[in-house]
C-alpha positions as CSV (number, residue, x, y, z in Angstrom):
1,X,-10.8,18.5,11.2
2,X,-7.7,19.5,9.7
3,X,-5.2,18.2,12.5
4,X,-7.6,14.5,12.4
5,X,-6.3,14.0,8.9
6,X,-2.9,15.4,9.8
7,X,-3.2,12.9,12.4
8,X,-4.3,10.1,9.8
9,X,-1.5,11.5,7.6
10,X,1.1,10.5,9.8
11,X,-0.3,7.1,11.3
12,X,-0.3,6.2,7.5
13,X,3.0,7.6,7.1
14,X,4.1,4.9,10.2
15,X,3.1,2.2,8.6
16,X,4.3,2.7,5.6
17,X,8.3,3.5,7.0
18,X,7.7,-0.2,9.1
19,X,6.6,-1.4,5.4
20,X,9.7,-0.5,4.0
21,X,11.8,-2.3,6.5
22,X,9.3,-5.6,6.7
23,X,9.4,-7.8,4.2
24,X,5.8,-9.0,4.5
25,X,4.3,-4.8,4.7
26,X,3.6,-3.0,1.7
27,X,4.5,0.6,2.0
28,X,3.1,2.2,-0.9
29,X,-0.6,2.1,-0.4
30,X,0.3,3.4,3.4
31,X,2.3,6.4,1.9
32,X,-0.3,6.7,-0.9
33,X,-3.0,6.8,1.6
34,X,-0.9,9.6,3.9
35,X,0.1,12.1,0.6
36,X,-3.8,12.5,0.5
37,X,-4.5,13.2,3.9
38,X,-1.5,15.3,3.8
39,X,-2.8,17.2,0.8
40,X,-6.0,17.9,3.2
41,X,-4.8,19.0,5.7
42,X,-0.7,20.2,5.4
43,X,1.2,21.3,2.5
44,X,4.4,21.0,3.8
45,X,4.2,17.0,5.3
46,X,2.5,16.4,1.8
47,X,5.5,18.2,0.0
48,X,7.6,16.6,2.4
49,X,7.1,13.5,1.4
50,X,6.2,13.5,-2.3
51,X,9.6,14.6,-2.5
52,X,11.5,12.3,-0.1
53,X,14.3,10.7,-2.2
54,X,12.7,6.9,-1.3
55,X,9.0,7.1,-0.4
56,X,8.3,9.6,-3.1
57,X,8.5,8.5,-6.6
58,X,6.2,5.8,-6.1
59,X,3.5,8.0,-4.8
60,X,4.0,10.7,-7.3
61,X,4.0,7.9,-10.0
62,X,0.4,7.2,-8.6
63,X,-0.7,10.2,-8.5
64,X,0.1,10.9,-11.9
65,X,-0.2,8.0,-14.0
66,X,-2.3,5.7,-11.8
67,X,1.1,3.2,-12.4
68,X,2.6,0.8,-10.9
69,X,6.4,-0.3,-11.5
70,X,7.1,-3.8,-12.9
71,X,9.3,-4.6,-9.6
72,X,6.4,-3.5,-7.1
73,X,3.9,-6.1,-9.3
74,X,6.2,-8.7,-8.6
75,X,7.0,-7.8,-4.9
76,X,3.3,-7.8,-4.3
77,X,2.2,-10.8,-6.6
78,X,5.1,-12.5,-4.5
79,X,3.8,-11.3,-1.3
80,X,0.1,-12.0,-2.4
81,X,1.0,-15.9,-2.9
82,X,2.7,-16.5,0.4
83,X,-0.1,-15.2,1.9
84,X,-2.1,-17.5,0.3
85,X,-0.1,-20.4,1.1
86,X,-0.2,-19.5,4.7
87,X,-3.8,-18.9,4.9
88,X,-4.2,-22.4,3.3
89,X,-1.8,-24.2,6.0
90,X,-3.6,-22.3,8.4
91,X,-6.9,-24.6,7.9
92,X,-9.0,-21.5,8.6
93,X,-12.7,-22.2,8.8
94,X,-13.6,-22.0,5.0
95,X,-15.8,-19.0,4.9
96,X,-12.8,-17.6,6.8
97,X,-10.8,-19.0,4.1
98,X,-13.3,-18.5,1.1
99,X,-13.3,-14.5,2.3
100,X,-9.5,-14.3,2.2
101,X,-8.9,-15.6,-1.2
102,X,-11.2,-13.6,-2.4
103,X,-9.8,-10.4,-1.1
104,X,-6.2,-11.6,-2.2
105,X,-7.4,-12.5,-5.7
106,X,-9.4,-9.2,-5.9
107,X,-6.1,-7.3,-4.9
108,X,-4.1,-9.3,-7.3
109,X,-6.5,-8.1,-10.5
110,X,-6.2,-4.9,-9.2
111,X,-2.8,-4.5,-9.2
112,X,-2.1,-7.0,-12.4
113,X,-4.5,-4.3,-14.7
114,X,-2.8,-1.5,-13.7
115,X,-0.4,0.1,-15.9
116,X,3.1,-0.3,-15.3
């Protein structure tokens, strides 16, 4: 079991390296998401990277204050609203479209009533 979550770890851990260089990719949740099936399964990817100079602070901030910086609430507010423009040019069936909006907006509170 062990190596599956190692194994999750690091697929989570992808993402979130192709999120930093892609504009329209968050990276945070994905490294979030790998530091705790690192912490499951191996110390040292989890020290690894809690401590990496860039992916790091953000995910210890997390961890410790539940926070998230002023700049990432803008980056994904900003990221949240062109995907909403492009899901409305898209002319998506509407439950298609009804479903979407609501996960954006749902994301959106989320991240808006978190502590900075």
């Amino acid at each position: 079991m062990r190596w599956m979550k190692f194994s999750i770890g690091l697929f989570f851990t992808g993402i979130g390296v192709l999120g930093a260089f892609l504009p329209v990719l968050p990276s945070t949740v994905f490294f979030i998401t790998a530091a705790y099936f690192f912490s499951q399964s191996s110390e040292k990817a989890e020290h690894w990277l809690l401590n990496h100079p860039r992916f790091g602070p953000p995910v210890v901030k997390w961890r410790e204050e539940r926070a998230i910086s002023r700049p990432a609430k803008v980056l994904a507010t900003s990221g949240i609203s062109v995907s909403g423009v492009i899901i409305y040019l898209a002319e998506l069936p509407l439950i298609a479209m009804g479903f979407s909006f609501a996960v954006l907006i749902g994301s959106l509170v989320y991240i808006l009533t978190r502590p900075s």
